[in-house]
N, C-alpha and C positions, 0 to 999 in steps of 0.2 A: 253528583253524577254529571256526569260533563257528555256532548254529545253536539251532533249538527243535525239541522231541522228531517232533515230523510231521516233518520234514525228511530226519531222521537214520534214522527206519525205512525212509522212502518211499529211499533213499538202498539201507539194508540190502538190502530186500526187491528191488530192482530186478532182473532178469533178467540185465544185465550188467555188475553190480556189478563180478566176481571179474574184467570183461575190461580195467580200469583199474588202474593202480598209484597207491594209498596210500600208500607209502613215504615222502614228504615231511610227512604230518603227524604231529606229533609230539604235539598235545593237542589237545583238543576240550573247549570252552566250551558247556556244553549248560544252557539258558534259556527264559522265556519261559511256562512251563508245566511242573506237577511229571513228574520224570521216573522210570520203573520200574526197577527193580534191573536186573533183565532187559534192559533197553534200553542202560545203563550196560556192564553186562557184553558185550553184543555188539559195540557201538561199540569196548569197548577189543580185542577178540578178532579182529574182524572190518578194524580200521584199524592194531593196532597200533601202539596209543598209551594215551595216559594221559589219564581221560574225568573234565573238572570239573563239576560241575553248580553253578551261583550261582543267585543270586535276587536282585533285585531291580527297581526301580518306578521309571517316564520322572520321579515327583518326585523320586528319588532320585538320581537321575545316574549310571546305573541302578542298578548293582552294589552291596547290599552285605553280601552274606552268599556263602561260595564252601562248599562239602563237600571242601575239600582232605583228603585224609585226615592226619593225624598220628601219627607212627611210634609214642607211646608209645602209641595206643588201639587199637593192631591185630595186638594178641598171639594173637586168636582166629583163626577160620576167614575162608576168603578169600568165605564168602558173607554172612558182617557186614561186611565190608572192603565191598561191591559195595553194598550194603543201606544203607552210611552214605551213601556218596559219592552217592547217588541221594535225600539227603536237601536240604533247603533249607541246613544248613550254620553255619559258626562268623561271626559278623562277621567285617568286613575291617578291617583296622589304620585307625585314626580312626574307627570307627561302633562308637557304642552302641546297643545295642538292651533293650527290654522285649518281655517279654508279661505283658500286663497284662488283668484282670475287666474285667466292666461297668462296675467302681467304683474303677479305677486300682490295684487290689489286684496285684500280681507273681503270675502261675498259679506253683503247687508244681513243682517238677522233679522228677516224678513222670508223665511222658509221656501222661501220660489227661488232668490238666486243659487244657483248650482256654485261648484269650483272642488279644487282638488284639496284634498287632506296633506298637511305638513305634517310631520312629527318631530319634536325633541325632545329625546328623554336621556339618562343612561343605560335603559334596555333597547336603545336601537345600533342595529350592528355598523361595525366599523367598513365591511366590505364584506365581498365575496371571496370565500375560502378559494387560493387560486387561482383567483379570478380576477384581478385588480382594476381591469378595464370592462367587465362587464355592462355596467349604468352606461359608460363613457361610450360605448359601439350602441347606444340604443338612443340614449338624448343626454349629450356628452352635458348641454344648460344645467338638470339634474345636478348631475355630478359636482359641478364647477357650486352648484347653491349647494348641496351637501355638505362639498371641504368647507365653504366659506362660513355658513352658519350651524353645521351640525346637527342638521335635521334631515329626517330620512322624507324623501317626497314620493307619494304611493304612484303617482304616473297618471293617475285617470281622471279626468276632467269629465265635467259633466254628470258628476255621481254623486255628489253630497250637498246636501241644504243646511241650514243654518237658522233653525225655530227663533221667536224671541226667546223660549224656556229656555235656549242654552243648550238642549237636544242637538245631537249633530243625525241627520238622517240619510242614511246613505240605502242609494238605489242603485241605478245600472244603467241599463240605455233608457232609451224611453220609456220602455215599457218596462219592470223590472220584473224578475220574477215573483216579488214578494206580491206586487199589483194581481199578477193572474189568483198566485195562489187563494188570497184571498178570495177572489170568485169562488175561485172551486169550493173553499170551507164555507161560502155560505150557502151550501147547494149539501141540505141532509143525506140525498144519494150519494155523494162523494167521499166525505166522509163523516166517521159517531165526534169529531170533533167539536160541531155545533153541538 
């Protein structure tokens, strides 16, 4: 069952949520928008299943990062285990990724330096339908790094980290909104997802 995080609380939260049976899903694809630990943990609690969070972008064809979790990195507690998988995640077999400075520099894997996401796969698209200068009237640099090395670059600086685990975590301005949400799920009045 595939879905973006509005969907999946407004889903939680419904008054007759508990009067339907879940039983037939066995995973949920959660997308579209970063999603909270919290929100991870009730989908899996509340559907009884096992909850993937991806990322990825309509030039990418969409997917290509998933938070599958991986057996050997989850020797800790089950609230790291909820914390990861509610992150943007590992590439998917065929895509490379960067993050990379202002100045194509690789950020440290050290989770605090920011930079922007490169992609190269062969599900990233060749250009805009009709469009041919579209990138080129917006930050033509893009463009000129796209022909040369064949990687799609997302535009936004200042949104993704770089864990040691290899996690890529992507946020938004400074505040994100994954940051508030999480306030709010930890507040019972907000919402049954605690």
């Amino acid at each position: 069952m595939f879905g973006v995080p509005t969907m999946f609380n407004a889903m939680l939260n419904h008054p007759d949520f508990a009067k339907y049976s879940v039983a037939s899903v066995e995973n949920v694809m959660l997308g579209g928008a970063p999603s909270a630990p919290a929100l991870v943990k009730a989908i899996q609690e509340k559907f009884g299943c096992r909850c993937i969070v991806g990322y990825g972008l309509t030039e990418t064809t969409p997917v290509i990062t998933l938070a599958w979790p991986k057996a050997h990195s989850h020797a800790g507690a089950r609230r790291k285990t909820v914390e990861r998988q509610a992150r943007t995640g590992y590439a998917v077999p065929g895509t490379l990724l960067r993050v990379v400075d202002s100045n194509d520099h690789d950020v440290k894997w050290d989770g605090k330096q920011i930079g922007e996401i490169v992609v190269h796969s062969n599900v990233v698209m060749d250009g805009y339908y009709k469009e041919p200068d579209r990138d080129a009237q917006r930050d033509p640099r893009r463009v000129a790094a796209y022909r040369r090395y064949g990687r799609y670059r997302r535009g936004r600086l200042r949104a993704y980290r770089r864990p040691q685990q290899g996690y890529i975590i992507s946020g938004g301005e400074n505040i994100s909104s994954v940051e508030i949400e999480n306030v709010l799920y930890a507040n019972p009045r907000y919402s049954s997802a605690r």
